[in-house]
C-alpha positions as CSV (number, residue, x, y, z in Angstrom):
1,X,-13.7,36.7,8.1
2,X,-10.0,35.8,9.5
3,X,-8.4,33.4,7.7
4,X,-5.2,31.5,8.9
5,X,-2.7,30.5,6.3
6,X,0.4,28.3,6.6
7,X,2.8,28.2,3.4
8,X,2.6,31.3,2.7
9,X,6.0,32.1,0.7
10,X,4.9,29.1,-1.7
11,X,4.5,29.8,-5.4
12,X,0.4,29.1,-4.7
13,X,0.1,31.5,-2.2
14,X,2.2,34.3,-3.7
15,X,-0.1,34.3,-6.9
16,X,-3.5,34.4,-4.5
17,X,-3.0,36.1,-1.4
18,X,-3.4,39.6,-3.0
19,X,-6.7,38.9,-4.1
20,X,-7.6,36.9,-1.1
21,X,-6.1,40.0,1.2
22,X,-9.3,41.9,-0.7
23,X,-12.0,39.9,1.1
24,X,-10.5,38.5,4.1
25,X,-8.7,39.3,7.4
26,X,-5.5,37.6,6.7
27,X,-2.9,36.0,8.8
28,X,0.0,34.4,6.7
29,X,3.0,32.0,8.0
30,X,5.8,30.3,6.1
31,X,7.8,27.0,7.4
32,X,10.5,29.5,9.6
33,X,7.3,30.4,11.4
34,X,4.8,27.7,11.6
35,X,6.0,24.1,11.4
36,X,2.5,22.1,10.7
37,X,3.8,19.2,12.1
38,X,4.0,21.2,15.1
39,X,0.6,20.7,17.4
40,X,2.1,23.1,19.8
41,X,3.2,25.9,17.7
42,X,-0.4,25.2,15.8
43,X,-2.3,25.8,19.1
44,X,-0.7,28.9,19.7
45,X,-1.3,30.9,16.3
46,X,-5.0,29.2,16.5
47,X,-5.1,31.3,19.7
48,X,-3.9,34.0,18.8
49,X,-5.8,34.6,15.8
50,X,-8.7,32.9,16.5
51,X,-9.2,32.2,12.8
52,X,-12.6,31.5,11.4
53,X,-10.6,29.5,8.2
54,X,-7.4,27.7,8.0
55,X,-6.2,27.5,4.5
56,X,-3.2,24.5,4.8
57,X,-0.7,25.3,1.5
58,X,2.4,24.2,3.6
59,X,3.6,21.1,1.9
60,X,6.8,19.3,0.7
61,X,6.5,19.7,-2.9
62,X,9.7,18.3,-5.0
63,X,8.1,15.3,-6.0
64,X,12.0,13.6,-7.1
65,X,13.3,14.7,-3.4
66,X,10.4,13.2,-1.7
67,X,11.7,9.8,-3.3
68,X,14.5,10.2,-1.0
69,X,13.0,11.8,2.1
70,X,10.0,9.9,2.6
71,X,10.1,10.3,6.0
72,X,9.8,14.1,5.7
73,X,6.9,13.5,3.1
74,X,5.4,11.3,5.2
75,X,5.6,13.8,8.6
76,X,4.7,16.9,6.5
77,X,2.4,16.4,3.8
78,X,0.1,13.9,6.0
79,X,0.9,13.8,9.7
80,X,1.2,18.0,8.9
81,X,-2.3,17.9,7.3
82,X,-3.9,15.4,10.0
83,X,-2.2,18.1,12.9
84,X,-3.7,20.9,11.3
85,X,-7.2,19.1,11.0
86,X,-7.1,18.4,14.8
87,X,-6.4,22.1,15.6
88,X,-9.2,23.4,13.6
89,X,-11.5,20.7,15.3
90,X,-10.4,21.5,18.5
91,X,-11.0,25.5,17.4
92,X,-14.2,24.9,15.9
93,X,-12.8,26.3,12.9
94,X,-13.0,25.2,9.3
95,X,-9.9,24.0,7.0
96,X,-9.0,24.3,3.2
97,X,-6.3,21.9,2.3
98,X,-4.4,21.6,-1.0
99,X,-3.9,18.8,-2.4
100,X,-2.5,17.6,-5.7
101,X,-3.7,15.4,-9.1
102,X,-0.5,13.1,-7.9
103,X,-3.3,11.2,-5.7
104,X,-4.0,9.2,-9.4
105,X,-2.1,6.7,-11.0
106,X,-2.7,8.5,-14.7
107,X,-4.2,5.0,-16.4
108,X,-8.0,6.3,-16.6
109,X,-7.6,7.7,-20.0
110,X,-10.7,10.2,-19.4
111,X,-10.9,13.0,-17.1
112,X,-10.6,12.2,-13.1
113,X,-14.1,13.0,-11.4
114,X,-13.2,13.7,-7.4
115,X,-14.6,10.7,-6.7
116,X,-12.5,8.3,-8.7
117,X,-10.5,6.1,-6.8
118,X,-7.1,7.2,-6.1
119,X,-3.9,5.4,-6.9
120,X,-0.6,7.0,-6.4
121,X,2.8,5.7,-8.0
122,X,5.2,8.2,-6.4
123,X,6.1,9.3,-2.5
124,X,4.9,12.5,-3.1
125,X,1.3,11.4,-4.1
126,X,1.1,8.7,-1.5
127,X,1.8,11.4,1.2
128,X,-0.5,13.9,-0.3
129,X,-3.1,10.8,-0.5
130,X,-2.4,9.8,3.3
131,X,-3.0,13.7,3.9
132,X,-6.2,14.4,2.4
133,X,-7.5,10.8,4.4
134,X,-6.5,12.2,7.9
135,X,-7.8,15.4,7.0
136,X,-11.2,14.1,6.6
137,X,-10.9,11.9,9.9
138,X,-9.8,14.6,12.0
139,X,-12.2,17.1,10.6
140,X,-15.2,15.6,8.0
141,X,-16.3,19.3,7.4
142,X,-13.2,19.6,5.7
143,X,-12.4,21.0,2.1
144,X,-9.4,20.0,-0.1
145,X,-9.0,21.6,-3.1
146,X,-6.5,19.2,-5.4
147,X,-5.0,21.2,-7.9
148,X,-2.2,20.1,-10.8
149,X,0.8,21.4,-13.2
150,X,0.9,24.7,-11.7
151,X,2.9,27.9,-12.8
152,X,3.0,31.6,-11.6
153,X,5.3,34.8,-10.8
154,X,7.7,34.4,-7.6
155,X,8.6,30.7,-7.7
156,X,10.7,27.8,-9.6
157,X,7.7,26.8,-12.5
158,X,7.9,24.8,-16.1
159,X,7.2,28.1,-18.0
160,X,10.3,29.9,-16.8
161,X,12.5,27.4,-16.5
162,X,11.9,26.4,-20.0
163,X,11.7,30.0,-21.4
164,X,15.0,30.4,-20.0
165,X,16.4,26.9,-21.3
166,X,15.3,27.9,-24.5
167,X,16.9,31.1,-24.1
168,X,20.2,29.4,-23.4
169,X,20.7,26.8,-26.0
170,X,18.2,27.3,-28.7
171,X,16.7,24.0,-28.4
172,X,15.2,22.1,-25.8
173,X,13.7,18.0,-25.0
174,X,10.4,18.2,-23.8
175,X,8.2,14.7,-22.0
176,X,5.6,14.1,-24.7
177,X,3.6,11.1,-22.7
178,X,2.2,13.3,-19.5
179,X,-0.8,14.9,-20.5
180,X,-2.6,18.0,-17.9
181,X,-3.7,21.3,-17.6
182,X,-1.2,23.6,-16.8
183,X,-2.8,26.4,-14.3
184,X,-1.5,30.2,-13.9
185,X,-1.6,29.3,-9.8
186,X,-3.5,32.6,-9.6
187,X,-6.9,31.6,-11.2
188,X,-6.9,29.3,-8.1
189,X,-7.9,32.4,-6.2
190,X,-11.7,33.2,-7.4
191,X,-12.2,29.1,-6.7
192,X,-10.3,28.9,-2.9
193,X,-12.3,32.2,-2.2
194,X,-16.0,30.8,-3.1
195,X,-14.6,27.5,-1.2
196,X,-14.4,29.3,1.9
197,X,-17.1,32.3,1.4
198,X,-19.3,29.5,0.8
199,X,-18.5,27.3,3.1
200,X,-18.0,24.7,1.1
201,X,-16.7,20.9,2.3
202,X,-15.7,17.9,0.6
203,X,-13.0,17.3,-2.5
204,X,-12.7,19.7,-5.5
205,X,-10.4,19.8,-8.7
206,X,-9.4,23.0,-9.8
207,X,-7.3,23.5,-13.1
208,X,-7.2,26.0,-16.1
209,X,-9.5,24.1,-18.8
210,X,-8.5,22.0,-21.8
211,X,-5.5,20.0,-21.9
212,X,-1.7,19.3,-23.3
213,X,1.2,17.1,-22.8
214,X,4.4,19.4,-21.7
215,X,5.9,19.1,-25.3
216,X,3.2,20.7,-26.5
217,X,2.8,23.4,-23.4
218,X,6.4,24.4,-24.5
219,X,5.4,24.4,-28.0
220,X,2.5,27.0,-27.0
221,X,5.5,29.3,-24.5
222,X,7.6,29.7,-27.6
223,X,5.2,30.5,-30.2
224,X,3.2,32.9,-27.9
225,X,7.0,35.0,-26.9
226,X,7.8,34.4,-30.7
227,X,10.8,32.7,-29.4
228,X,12.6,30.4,-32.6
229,X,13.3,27.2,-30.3
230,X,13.7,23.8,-31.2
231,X,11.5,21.6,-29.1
232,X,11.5,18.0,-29.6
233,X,9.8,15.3,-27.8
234,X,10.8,12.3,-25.3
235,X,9.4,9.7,-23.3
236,X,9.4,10.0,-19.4
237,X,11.7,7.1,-19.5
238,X,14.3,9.5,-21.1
239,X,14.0,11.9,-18.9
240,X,15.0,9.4,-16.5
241,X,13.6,11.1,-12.8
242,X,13.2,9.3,-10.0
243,X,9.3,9.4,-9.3
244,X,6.6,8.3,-11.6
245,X,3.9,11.1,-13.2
246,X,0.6,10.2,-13.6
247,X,0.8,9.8,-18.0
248,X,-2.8,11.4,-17.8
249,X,-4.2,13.7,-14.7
250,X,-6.8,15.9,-16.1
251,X,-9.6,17.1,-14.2
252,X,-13.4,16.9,-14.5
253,X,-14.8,20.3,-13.9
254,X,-18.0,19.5,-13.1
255,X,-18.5,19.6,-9.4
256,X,-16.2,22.9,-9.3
257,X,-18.4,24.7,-11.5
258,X,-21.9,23.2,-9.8
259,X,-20.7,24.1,-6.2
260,X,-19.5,27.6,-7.6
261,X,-21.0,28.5,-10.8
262,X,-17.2,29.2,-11.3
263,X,-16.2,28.1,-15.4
264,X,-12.4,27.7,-15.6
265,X,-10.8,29.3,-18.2
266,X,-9.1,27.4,-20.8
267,X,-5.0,27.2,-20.4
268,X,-4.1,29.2,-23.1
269,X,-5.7,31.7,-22.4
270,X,-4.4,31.9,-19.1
271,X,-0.8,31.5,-20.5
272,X,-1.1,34.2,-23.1
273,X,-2.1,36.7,-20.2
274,X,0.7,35.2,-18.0
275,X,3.3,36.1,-20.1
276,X,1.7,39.3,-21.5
277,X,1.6,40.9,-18.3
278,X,4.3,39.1,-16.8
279,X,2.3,37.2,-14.1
């Protein structure tokens, strides 16, 4: 099976396309070859390739920046993702889009189901929101796989940038009212692979299991690299950035699992190996 994939220098897709690479004919573009937003340059690599999947990971991702360049949100993360759609349409091929927990407001309280209605409070997840919805016009058969707070070897991530803050000054301030799951990007690999193997459609979450706010995901760094670091807790409102987190994002499971018989491991678990092994 060929698979077409744009973003392919992201964080995401340097933690999966090795293990993708194992089952699939792969074809991988980054932004200085494939522009999404570009129909033309998209008709000519669907050509070329003649891909029997298109898995979209291209996406403008600094959630703060995209408070200040909506319009670049706006033409990459949904008029990108409706472009893309159309091209596999026209190609009779299918499409895996990511997608992000950013799509909810964070006020449920209890785990978000991918039906829940979405509410975003930040550019970012509006875009990401406005993507997934002309996605699905363009191409109903259509899978997006929303995944959240996601870490991995070979890109800017929470767990090295805090290891290395804590390296630096002994002590760091760490947003205790945002709980998720954080996710070692490559577990997203066994899920995205039975997604297209199984030719799956429709929304799915995808996260490591279990849950924490990010004091307490830096908490778990230090004590696992028994690093002597001073973490204490603030509000988001100390912290003081431009675009609003959802306070609560976790995912329900359920349908992942039912679609897949795939059981996500719990977040520790995947941290502990992360930084045994060094991603």
């Amino acid at each position: 099976m060929k698979v077409l994939i744009s973003g392919g220098k992201g964080l995401l897709a340097g933690n999966i396309l090795p293990f993708l690479g194992e089952r699939f004919d792969l074809a991988v573009y980054d932004i200085d070859e494939w522009d999404i937003t570009s129909a033309s340059r998209g008709k000519e690599l669907m050509e070329l390739h003649r891909p029997d999947v298109v898995l979209n990971l291209a996406a403008v991702t600094d959630v703060d920046g995209c408070e200040d360049r909506a319009d670049l949100a706006q033409k990459v993360n949904a008029q990108g993702a409706g472009t893309v759609a159309g091209l596999c349409a026209a190609a009779a091929a299918r499409l895996v889009h990511m997608s992000t927990d950013y799509v909810f407001d964070g006020t449920k309280g209890s785990p978000y189901r991918e039906d829940d209605e979405p509410g975003p409070a930040s550019v970012y997840g509006r875009t990401k929101l406005a993507g997934e919805r002309m996605v699905f016009e363009r191409l109903p058969g259509a899978a997006v796989v929303r995944a959240q707070w996601l870490y991995g070897k070979g890109g800017k991530s929470f767990v090295d940038t805090i290891t290395e803050l804590g390296r630096q000054h002994g002590r760091v301030r760490v947003v205790d009212d945002q709980r998720g799951s954080p996710t070692w990007a490559r577990d997203l690999a066994e899920p995205i692979i039975s997604i297209i193997e199984k030719g799956l459609s429709g929304i799915y979450h995808v996260s490591n299991s279990g849950s924490c706010t990010w004091f307490e995901f830096a908490k778990a760094i230090f004590s696992i690299l028994n690093m002597d670091i001073e973490v204490s807790p603030i509000s988001s409102g100390e912290l003081g950035r431009k675009a609003i987190r959802p306070a609560f994002s976790v995912f329900d499971l359920t349908k992942l699992k039912g679609a897949t018989g795939i059981r996500m491991r719990d977040w520790m678990d995947a941290l502990r190996e992360y930084l045994a092994t060094g991603g």
